[in-house]
Biotite code that builds the C-alpha atoms (Angstrom):
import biotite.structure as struc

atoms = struc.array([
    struc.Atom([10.506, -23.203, -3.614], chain_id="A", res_id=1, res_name="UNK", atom_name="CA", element="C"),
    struc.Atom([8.160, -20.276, -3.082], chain_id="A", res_id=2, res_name="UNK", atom_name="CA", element="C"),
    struc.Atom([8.618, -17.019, -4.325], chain_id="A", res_id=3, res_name="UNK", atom_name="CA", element="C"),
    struc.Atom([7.667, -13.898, -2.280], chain_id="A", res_id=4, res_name="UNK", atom_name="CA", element="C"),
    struc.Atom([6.787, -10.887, -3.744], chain_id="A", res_id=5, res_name="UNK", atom_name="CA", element="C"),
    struc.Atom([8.136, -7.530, -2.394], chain_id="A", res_id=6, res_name="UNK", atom_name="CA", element="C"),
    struc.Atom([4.083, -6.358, -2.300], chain_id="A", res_id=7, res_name="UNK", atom_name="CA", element="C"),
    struc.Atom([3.368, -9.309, 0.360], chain_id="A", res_id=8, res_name="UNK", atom_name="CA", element="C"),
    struc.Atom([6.262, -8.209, 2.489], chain_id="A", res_id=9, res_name="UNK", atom_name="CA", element="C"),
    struc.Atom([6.350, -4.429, 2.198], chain_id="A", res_id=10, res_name="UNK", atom_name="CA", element="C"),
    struc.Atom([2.268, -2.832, 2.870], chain_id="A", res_id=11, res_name="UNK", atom_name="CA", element="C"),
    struc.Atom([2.141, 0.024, 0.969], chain_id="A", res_id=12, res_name="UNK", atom_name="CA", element="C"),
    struc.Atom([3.660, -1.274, -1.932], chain_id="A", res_id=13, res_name="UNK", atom_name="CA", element="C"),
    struc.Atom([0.076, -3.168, -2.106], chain_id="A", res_id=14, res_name="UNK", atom_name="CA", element="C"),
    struc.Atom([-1.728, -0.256, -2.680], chain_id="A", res_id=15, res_name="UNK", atom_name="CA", element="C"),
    struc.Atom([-3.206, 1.264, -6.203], chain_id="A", res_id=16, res_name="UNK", atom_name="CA", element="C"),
    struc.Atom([-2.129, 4.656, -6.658], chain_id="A", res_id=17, res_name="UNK", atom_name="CA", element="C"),
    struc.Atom([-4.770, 7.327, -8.320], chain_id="A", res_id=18, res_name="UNK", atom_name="CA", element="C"),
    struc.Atom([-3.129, 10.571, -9.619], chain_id="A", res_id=19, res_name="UNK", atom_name="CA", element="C"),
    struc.Atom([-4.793, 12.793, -11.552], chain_id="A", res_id=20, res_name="UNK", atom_name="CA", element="C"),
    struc.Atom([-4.127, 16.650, -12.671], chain_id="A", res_id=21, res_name="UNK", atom_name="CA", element="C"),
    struc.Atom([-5.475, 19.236, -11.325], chain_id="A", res_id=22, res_name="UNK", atom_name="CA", element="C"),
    struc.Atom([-6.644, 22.111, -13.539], chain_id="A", res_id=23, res_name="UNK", atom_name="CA", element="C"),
    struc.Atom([-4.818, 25.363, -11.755], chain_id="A", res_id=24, res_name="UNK", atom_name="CA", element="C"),
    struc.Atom([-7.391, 27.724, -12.778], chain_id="A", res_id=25, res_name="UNK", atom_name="CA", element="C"),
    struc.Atom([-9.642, 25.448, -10.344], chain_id="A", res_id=26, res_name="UNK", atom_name="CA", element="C"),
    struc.Atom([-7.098, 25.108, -7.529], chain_id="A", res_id=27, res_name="UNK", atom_name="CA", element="C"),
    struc.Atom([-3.246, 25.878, -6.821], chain_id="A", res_id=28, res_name="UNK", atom_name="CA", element="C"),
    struc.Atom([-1.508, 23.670, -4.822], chain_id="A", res_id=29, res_name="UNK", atom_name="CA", element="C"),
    struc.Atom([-0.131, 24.196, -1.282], chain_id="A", res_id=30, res_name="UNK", atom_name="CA", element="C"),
    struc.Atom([3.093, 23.277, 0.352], chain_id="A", res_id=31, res_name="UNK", atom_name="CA", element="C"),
    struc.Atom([1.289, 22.240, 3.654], chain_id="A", res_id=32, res_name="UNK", atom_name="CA", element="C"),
    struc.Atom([-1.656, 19.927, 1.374], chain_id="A", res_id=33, res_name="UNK", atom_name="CA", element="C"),
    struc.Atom([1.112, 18.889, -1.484], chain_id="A", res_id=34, res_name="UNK", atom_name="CA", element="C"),
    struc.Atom([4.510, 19.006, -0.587], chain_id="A", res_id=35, res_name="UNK", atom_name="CA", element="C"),
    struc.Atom([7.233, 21.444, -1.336], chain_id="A", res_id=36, res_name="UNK", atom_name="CA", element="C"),
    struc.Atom([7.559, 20.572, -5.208], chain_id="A", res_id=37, res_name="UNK", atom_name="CA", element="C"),
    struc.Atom([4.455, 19.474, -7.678], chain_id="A", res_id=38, res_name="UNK", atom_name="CA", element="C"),
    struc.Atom([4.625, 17.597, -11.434], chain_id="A", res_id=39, res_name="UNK", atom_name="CA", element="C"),
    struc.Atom([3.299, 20.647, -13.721], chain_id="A", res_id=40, res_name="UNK", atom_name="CA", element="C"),
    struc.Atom([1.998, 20.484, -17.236], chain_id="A", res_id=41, res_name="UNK", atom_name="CA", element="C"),
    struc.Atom([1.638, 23.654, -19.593], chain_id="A", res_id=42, res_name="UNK", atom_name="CA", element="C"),
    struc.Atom([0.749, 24.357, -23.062], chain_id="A", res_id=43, res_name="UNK", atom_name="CA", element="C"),
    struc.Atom([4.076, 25.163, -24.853], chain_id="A", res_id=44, res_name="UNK", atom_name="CA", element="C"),
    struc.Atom([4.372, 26.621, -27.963], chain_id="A", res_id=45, res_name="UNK", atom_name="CA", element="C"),
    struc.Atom([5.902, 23.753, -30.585], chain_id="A", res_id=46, res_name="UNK", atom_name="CA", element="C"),
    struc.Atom([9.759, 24.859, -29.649], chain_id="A", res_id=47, res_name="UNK", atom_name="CA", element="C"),
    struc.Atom([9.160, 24.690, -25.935], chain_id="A", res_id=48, res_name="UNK", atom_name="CA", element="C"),
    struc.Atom([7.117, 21.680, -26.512], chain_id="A", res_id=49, res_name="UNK", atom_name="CA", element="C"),
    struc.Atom([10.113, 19.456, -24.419], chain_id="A", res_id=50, res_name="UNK", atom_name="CA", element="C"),
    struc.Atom([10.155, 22.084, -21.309], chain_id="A", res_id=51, res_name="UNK", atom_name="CA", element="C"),
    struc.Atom([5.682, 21.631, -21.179], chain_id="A", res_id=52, res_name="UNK", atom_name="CA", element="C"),
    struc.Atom([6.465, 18.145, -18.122], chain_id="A", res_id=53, res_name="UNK", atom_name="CA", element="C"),
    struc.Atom([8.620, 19.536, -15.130], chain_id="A", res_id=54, res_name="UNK", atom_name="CA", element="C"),
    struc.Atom([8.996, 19.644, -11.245], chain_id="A", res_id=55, res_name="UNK", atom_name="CA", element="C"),
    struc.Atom([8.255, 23.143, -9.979], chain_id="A", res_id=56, res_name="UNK", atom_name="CA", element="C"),
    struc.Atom([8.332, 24.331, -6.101], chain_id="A", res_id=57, res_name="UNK", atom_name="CA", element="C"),
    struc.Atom([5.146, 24.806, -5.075], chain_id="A", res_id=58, res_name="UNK", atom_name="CA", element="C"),
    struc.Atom([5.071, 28.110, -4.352], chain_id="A", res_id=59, res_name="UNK", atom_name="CA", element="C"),
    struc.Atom([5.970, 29.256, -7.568], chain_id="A", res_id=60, res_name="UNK", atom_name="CA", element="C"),
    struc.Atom([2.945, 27.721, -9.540], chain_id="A", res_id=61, res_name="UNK", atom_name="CA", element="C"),
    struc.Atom([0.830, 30.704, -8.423], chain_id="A", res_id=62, res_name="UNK", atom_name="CA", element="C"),
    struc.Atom([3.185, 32.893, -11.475], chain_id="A", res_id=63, res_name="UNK", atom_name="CA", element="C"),
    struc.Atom([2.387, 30.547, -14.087], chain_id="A", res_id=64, res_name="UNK", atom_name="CA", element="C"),
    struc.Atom([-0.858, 31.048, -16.244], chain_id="A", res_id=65, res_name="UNK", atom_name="CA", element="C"),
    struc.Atom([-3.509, 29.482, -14.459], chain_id="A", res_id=66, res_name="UNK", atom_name="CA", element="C"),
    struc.Atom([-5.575, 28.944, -18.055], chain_id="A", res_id=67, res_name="UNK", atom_name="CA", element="C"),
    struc.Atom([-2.566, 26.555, -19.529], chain_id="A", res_id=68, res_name="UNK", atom_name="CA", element="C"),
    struc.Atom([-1.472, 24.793, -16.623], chain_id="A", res_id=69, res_name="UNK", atom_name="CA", element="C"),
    struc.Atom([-2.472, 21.475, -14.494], chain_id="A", res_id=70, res_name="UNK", atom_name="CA", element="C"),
    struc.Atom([-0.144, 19.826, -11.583], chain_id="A", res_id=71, res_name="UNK", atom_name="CA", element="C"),
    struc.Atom([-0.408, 16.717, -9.800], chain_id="A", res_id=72, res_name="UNK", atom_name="CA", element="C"),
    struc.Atom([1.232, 15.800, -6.192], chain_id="A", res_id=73, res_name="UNK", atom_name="CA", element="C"),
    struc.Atom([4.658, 14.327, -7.057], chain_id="A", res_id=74, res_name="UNK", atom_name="CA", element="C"),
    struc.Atom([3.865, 10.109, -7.273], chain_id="A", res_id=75, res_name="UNK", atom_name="CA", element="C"),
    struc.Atom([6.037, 8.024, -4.446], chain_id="A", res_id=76, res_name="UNK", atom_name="CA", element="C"),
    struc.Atom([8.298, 5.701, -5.762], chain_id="A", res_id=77, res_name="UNK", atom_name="CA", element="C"),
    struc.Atom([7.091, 2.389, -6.745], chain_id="A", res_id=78, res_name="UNK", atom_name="CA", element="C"),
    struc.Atom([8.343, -0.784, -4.783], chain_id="A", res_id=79, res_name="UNK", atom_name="CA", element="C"),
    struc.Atom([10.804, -2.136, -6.412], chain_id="A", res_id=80, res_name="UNK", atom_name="CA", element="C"),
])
């Protein structure tokens, strides 16, 4: 019996994703180029350190220090 993998039946589950953060101080994301919510990164001090990963709306990254923040587009799901 042969096995078929969901990647040989579904296309873009075939595909290699490359993510990679994006320094703010160099660029803030856009709703219209990156969705409505990014993945954001930001120095915490040592108590906050758990809060430093989150999901912020876009449009509020422009408030957070540009010098201790990077986001990245929100990854799709993999194929499961």
């Amino acid at each position: 019996m042969t096995k078929i993998s969901k990647n040989d039946q579904v296309p873009q589950c075939d595909k290699t994703a490359v993510i990679s953060w994006v320094f703010a101080n160099d660029k803030l994301p856009t709703i219209e180029q990156n969705g409505k919510k990014v993945l954001l990164y930001r120095i915490m001090n040592d108590s906050q350190e758990s809060q430093s990963v989150s999901i912020h709306e876009t449009s509020m990254v422009k408030y957070c220090n540009k010098e201790e923040t990077w986001w990245m587009e929100i990854p799709t799901l993999p194929c499961l």
